[in-house]
N, C-alpha and C positions, 0 to 999 in steps of 0.2 A: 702865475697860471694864466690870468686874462693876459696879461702880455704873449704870450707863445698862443693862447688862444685867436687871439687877434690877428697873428700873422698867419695862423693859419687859414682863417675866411678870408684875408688877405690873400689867400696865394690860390685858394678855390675857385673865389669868384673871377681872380686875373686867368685861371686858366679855363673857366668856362666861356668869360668872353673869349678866347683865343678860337675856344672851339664853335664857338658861335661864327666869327670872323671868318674861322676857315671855311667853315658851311656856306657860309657868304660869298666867299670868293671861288671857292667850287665851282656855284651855279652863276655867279658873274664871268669865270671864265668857259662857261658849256659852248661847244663841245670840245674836248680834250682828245676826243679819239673818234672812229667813225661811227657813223647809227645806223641800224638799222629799220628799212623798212619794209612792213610782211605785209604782202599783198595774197588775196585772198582767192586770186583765180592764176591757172596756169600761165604759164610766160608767152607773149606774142597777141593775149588779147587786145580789144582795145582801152581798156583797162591800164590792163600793166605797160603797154604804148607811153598812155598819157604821164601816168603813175613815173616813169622814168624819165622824160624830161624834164616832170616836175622836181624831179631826185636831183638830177645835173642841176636847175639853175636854184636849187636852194642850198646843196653845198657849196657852193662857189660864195653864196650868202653869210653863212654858216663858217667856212674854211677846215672842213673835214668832209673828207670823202662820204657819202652815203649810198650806203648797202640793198638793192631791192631781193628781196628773197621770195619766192613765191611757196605758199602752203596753201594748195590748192585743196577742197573736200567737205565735205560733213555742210555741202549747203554754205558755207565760207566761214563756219562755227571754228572749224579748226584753226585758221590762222587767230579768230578771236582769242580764244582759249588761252593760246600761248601767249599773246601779248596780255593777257587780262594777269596771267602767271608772272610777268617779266619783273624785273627791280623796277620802281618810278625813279629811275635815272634820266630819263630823255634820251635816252641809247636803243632803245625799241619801240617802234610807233608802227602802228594799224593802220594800213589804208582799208576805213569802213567803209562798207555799203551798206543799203538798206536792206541785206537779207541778214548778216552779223547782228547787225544793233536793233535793228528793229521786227520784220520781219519772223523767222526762224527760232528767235528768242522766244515766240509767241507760240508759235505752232508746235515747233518742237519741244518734249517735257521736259529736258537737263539738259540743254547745252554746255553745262559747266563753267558759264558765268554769267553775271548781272548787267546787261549792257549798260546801265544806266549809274551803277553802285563800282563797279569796276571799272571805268573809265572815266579820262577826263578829257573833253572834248579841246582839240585848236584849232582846227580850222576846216570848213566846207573846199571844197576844192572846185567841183563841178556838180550840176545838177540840172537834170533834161529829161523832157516829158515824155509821157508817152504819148504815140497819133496813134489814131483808126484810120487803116488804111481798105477802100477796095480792088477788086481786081477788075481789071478794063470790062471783062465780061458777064458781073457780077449784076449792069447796070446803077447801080447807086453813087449816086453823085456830091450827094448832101447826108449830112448826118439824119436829118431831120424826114429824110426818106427812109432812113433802115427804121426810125423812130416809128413810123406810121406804118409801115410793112410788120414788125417785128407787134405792133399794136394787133392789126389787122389779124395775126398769122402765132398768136404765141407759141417758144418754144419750136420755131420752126427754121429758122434762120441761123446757120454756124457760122462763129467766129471762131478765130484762131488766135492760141497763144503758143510761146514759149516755155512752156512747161506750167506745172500746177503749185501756185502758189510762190510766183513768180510776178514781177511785176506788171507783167501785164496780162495775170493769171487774175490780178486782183483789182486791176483799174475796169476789165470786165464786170467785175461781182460790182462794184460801184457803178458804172451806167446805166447798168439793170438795176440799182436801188434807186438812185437818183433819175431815172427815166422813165422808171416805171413800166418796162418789158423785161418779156423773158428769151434769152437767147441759148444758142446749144454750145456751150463750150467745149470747144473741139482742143487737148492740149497734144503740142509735139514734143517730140525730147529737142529745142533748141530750136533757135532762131531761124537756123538756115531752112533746116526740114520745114517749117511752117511757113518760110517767103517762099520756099518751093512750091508749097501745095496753091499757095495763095496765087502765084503767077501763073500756074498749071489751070488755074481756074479750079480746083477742088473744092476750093473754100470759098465763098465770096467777100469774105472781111479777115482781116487782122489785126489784132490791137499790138503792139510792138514799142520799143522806144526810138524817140524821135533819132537819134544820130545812124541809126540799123536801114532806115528810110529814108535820109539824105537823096542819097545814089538814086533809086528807085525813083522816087519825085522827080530829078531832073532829069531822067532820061523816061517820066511818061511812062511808065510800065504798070505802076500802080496811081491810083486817087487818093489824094489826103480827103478826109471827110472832116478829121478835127483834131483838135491836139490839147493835151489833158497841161496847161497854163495859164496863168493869169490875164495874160500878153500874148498877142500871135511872136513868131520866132520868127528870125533873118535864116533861119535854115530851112524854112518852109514857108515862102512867102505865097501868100492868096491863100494859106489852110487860117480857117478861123478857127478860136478858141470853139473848147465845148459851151463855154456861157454862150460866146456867139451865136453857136449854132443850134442853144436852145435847151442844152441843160446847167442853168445854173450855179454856180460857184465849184464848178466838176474842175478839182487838180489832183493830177498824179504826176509825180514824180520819182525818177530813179536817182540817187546821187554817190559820190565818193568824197572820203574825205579823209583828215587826220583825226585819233587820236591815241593818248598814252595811258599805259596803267593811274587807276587812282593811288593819291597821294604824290605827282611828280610835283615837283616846286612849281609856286604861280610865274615864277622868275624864268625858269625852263619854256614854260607853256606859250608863257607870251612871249618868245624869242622864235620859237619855231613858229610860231603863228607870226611874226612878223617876216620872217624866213618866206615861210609860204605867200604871204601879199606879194612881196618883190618878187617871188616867182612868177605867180600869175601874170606879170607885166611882162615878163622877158619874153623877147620876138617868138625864139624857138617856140617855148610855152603855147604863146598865140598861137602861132601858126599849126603844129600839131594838132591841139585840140579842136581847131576851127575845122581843121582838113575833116577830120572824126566827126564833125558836126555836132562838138559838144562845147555847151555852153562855161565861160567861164565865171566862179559866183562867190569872190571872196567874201570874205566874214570874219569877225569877231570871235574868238572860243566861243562867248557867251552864247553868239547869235545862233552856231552849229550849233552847242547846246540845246537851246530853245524850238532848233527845228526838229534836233531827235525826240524834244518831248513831246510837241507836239505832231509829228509826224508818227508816235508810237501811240498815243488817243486815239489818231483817226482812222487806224487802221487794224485796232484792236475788234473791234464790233465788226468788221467786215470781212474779218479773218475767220470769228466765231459764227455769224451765220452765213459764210460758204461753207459750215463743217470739216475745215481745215484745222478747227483744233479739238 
């Protein structure tokens, strides 16, 4: 009896390592077929632009084709949803923003998943600030002039943003905390309507992201007053930071990136994440996203990680008292 016993744990454990082995080799040889990636706004933004270069020079990485599918809606929850749903295979990957992961999660009561428990981060892709922009006939030149007007005059001064609760819905509610005025937030449905109003002189300011304001800066049509980073930018040279110009440690940021449902293999993760470094090098890469005037910000999984948590801290409390949640 122990003799045939014997071979039996003998013959269990040889096929468990087989099955262990082939788990192994599975994810050593990822990807076996193409992957998809779900971008979260409609197709032709500047977004899914960049989003698909970066597709091309990381399957060429990779050696399978990748898929960009756009799930455009629900505030960009929808394409979340589905990937949070997906197999952890490495065959479906998120391009996040911060209204997915962070953002929306907040505001909205069920978006139908955990940005943080459903996901496993690879890598940042791109990340770019917001400016305050004025308009030629706004007068204001300096941040530190809308500061002392907006002092002078509470509650009298409109800015403009791109909708509520948008990011630059919310680097407002921030200046006003950290600056200590009150200003009239004027929100448009979308970008354009609100550089409209702005160049029309309806508005005298708008808070915007930095790559939306490129163009406008070099042809002199609007004023940079400040740009919500650490560091001034090569895309707005002579705009100083907000610390520069006199509110301290003021960063907002919009960003995209990858990531995959929780539980895909660490093997997977750090493959597309090396996938995605070599991308960000490649010429096309460069040159697209510079055109766009966005920055490019590789990273470590971990490092994405660490900026969605903390990037979900500090925008918690300032989500709650704009009464957005």
């Amino acid at each position: 009896m122990l003799k045939w016993t014997s071979k039996l744990v003998g013959c269990l454990a040889a096929a468990a390592m087989a099955l262990a082995g082939g788990g192994a080799l599975a994810q050593s040889d990822y990807p076996t077929r193409p992957i998809t990636f779900v971008v979260p706004y409609a197709a032709g933004g500047a977004t899914d632009v960049a989003v698909r270069v970066i597709a091309e020079a990381m399957a060429r990485d990779v050696g399978q084709n990748i898929v960009v599918v756009n799930k455009a809606g629900g505030g960009a929850t929808i394409a979340a949803k589905s990937v949070a749903e997906a197999a952890p295979d490495g065959y479906t990957v998120l391009v996040a923003v911060a209204a997915n992961l962070i953002t929306n999660p907040i505001i909205l009561d069920n978006v139908g998943y955990d940005p943080i428990a459903d996901f496993e981060p690879v890598s940042l892709l791109s990340a770019n600030p917001v400016i305050l922009v004025s308009s030629k006939e706004s007068g204001f030149t300096t941040l530190g002039e809308v500061i002392e007007a907006a002092k002078a005059d509470p509650g009298v001064i409109p800015v403009a943003s791109y909708g509520i609760g948008t990011p630059s819905h919310l680097a407002i509610e921030l200046l006003e905390a950290q600056a200590g005025i009150d200003l009239i937030h004027i929100p448009f449905n979308g970008g354009a309507p609100a550089q409209t109003a702005l160049m029309g002189g309806h508005v005298p300011l708008m808070m915007n992201i930095l790559p939306s304001e490129v163009e406008p800066l070099k042809a002199g049509e609007v004023v940079g007053l400040a740009i919500g980073q650490m560091k001034e930018s090569a895309f707005a040279p002579g705009v100083p930071t907000f610390s520069e110009a006199g509110v301290k440690d003021f960063e907002a940021l919009t960003f995209f990136g990858l990531v995959v449902p929780a539980g895909t293999p660490r093997a997977i993760v750090e493959r597309l994440n090396a996938a995605a470094q070599t991308a960000l090098t490649d010429e096309n890469v460069v040159a697209t996203l510079t055109r766009q005037g966005m920055a490019i910000w590789p990273t470590t999984a971990e490092g994405f990680g660490e900026m969605i948590a903390t990037e979900t801290t500090k925008w918690a409390p300032i989500i709650k008292a704009a009464g957005l949640k």
